[in-house]
Structure formats: C-alpha cells, structure tokens
C-alpha positions as CSV (number, residue, x, y, z in Angstrom):
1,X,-90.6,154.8,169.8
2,X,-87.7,152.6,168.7
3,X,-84.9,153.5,166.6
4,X,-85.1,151.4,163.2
5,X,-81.4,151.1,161.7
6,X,-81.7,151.3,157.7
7,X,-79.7,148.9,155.9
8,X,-77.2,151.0,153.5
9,X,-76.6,148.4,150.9
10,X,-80.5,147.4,150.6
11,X,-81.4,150.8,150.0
12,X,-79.0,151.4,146.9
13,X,-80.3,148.1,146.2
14,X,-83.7,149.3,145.5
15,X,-82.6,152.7,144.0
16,X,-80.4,151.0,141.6
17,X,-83.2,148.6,140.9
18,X,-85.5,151.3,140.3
19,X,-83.2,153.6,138.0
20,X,-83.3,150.5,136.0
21,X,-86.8,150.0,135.8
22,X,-87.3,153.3,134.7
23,X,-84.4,153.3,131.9
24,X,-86.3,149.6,130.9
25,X,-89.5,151.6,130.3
26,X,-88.0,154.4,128.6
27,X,-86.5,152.1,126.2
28,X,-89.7,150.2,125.7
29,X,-91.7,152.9,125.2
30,X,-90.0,155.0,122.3
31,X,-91.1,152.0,120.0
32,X,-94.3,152.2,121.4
33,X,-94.4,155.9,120.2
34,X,-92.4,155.8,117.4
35,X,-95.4,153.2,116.1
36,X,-97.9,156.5,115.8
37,X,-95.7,158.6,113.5
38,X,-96.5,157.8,109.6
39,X,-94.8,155.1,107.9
40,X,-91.8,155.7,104.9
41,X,-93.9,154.9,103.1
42,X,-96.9,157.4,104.0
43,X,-94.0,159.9,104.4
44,X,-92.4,158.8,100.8
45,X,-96.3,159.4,99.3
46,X,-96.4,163.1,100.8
47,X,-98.8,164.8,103.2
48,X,-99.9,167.8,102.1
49,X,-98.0,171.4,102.8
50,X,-99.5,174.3,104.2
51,X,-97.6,177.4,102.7
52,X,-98.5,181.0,103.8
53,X,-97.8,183.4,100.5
54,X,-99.1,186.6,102.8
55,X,-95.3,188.0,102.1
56,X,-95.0,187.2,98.2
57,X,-94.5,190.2,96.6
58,X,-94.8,190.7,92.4
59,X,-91.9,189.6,91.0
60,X,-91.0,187.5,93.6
61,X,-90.7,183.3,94.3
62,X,-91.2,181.2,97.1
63,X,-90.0,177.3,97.1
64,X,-91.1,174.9,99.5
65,X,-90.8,171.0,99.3
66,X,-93.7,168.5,98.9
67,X,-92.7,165.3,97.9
68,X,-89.3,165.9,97.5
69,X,-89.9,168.0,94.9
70,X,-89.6,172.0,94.5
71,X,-92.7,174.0,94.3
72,X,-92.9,176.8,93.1
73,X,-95.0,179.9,93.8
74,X,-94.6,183.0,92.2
75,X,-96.5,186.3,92.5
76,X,-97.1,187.7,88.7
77,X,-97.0,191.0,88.0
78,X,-99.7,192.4,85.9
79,X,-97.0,193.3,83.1
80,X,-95.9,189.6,83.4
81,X,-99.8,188.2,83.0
82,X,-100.1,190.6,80.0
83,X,-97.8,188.8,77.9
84,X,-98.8,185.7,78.7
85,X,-101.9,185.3,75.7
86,X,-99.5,186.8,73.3
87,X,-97.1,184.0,73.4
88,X,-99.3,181.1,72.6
89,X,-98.3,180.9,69.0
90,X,-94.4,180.5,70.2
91,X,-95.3,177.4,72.8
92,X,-96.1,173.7,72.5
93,X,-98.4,173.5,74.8
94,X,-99.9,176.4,75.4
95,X,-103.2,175.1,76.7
96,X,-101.9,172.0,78.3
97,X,-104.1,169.7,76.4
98,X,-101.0,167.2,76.5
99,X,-101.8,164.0,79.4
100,X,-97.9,163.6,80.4
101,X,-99.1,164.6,83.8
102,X,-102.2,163.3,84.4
103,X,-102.5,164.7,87.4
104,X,-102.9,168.3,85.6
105,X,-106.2,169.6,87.6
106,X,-108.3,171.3,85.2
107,X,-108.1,175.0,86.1
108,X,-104.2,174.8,84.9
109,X,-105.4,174.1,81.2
110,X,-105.3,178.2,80.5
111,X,-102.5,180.4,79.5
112,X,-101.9,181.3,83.5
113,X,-102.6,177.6,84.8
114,X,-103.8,178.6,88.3
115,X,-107.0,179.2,90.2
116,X,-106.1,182.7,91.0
117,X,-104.3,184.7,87.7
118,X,-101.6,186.2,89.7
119,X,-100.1,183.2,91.6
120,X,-98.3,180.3,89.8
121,X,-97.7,177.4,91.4
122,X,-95.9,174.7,89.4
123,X,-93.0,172.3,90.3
124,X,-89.4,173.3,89.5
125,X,-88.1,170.2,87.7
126,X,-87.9,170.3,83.9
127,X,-90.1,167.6,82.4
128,X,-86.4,166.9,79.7
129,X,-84.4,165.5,82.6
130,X,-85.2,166.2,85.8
131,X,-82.8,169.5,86.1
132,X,-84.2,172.2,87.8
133,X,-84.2,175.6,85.6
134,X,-83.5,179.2,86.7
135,X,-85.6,182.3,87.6
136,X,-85.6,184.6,83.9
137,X,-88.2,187.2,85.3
138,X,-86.7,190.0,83.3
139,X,-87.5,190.8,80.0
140,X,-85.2,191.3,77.1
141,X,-82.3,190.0,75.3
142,X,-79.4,187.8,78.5
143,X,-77.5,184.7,77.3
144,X,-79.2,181.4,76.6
145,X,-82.1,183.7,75.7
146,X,-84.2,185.4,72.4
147,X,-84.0,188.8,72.3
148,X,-87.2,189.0,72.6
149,X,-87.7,187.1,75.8
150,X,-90.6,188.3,77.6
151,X,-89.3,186.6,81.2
152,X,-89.9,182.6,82.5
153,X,-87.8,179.8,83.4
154,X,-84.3,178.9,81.9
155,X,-83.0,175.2,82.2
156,X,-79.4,175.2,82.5
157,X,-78.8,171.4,81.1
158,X,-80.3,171.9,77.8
159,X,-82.0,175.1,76.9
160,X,-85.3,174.6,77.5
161,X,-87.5,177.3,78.3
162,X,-90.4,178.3,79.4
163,X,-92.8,181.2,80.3
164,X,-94.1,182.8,83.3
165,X,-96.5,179.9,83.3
166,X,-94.4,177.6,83.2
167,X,-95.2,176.3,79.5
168,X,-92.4,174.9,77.1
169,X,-91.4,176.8,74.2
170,X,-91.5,175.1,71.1
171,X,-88.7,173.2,69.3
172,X,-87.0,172.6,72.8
173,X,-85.6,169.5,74.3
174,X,-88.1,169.5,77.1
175,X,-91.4,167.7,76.5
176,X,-94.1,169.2,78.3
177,X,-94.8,172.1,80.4
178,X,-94.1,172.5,84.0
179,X,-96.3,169.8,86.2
180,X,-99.2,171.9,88.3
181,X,-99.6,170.0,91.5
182,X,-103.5,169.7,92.9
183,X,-103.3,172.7,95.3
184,X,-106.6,174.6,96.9
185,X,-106.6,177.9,98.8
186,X,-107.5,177.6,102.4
187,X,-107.5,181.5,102.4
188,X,-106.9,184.7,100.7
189,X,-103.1,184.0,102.4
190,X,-102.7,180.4,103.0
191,X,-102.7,177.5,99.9
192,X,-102.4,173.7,100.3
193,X,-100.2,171.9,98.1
194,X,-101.8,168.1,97.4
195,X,-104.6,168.3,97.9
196,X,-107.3,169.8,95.5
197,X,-111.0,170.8,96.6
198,X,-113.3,168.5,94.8
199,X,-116.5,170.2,93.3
C-alpha cells in the first residue's frame, strides 16, 4: 500500500467550492418556494378564517380579522335576544331589506341576523365612516346613550348606534346596519368566516 499525500490547498478548494454551491441553491430555491405561497392579491381578496367560539361565554365578544376587517362574534344572552323584536319600531333597518351590502346572505334579514339566535357575527366598522364603535352590552342610561338603552354598539366619531344585532338606530349618521359576512358553521364549536354553505 502506498502513502497518497493530499494536497492542502486543493481540498479547501473543493470545500470552499462546495459551501458555495450549496449557498447558490439556497438562494435559488427560496423563489422557487416563495412561488407556491398565494399572491397579494389572493392574500388582499381573503381566505377564509376558521374561528373556534367553544370559549364564548354570554355576554362576551371575540374579534378576529378577515380581510383586514374586524369580525365580530358575540355570544347573546337570552335577556339580550329578548329585546331584540321590541326595538324594531326604534331602527332603520330593522329587517335589513336595505342592498348597501349586497353581500347580506339571507338568514341575516331577521331581527338577530344569524343562523344560530345566540351568536352574532357582524363586522366592526360603522357603515358612517369607517370608525369602529364600542361594546354597550349593559343596559340602561351611560353617556352618549338613551336612558332607555337596552345594550349594542356605540360609535365614538358620530353617535351612531346600534343594537345587539348590529342594526342602526334611526335618525343617526350611520347609514345601514352592521355588514353580516357569509359565514357557515363547520360545528357546534367551529364557524367559517367567508365562505357561506350554498343550499
């Protein structure tokens, strides 16, 4: 067996050549990958958002985003989805017959607007402005608000209110009721906001 002498300088030769290879491929390849995520504009448009609502209690609100936009889901209390039939004289829209949104899906044209009674699901920006009004949940006379006030959304740029279904009051600067986006239940926990179950 003969002794082979190994040539120092062409080994780091090859292992610098090599490092560099690999950092050439790296680079190459995040394009490569990055060409598999979804467009601006797909992302801009708005995939739909799984929410789970399992630890809503009554009273209470949850906010994701879809869209960029706040949505809103709120558990009613039974005392809250009382009142609700017994304000319809008071609001402009109280059946939201009105095509602003034209997106309204047809189970939100009711005095709770949403497929299940207790859950509201509307999205937070006042149709005056854009502002996003406050949580009012509690009943009776606070600042801004009719003595009678019966609990629902405040918006702090102009006064607008609205109920615990998100429907506009009458006489206020805001023009329609709070948009409904398409949503569907995937189960007794879980909803999906943007998409709506066709029949």
């Amino acid at each position: 067996m003969t002794d082979q002498k190994i040539d120092g300088g062409k080994r780091t030769w090859i292992i610098a050549s090599g490092c560099a290879g690999a950092v050439g491929a790296g680079f190459l390849a995040v394009p490569f990958v990055r060409s598999f995520e979804p467009s601006e504009r797909a992302r801009a448009a708005g995939a739909p958002v799984e929410v789970d609502i399992s630890g809503i209690k009554p009273g209470e609100k949850l906010t994701v985003e879809w869209r960029g936009k706040p949505v809103w889901i709120v558990r009613r209390t039974s005392e809250q989805l009382a009142e609700l039939p017994k304000l319809d004289q008071e609001l402009a829209d109280p059946m939201s017959e009105r095509t602003a949104f034209s997106t309204t899906p047809e189970f939100a044209r009711n005095d709770w607007r949403s497929i299940k009674k207790e859950y509201l699901v509307v999205v937070g920006i006042c149709s005056h402005l854009g502002c996003s009004p406050g949580d009012k949940f509690n009943p009776g006379p606070q600042p801004s608000l009719p003595n009678d006030w019966q609990g629902g959304f405040l918006c702090p740029c102009h006064g607008s209110t609205f109920d615990m279904s998100g429907r506009v009051f009458k006489d206020k600067p805001a023009p329609d009721n709070l948009e409904v986006p398409p949503y569907m239940y995937l189960s007794d926990s879980r909803l999906l906001i943007g998409e709506e179950k066709k029949a």
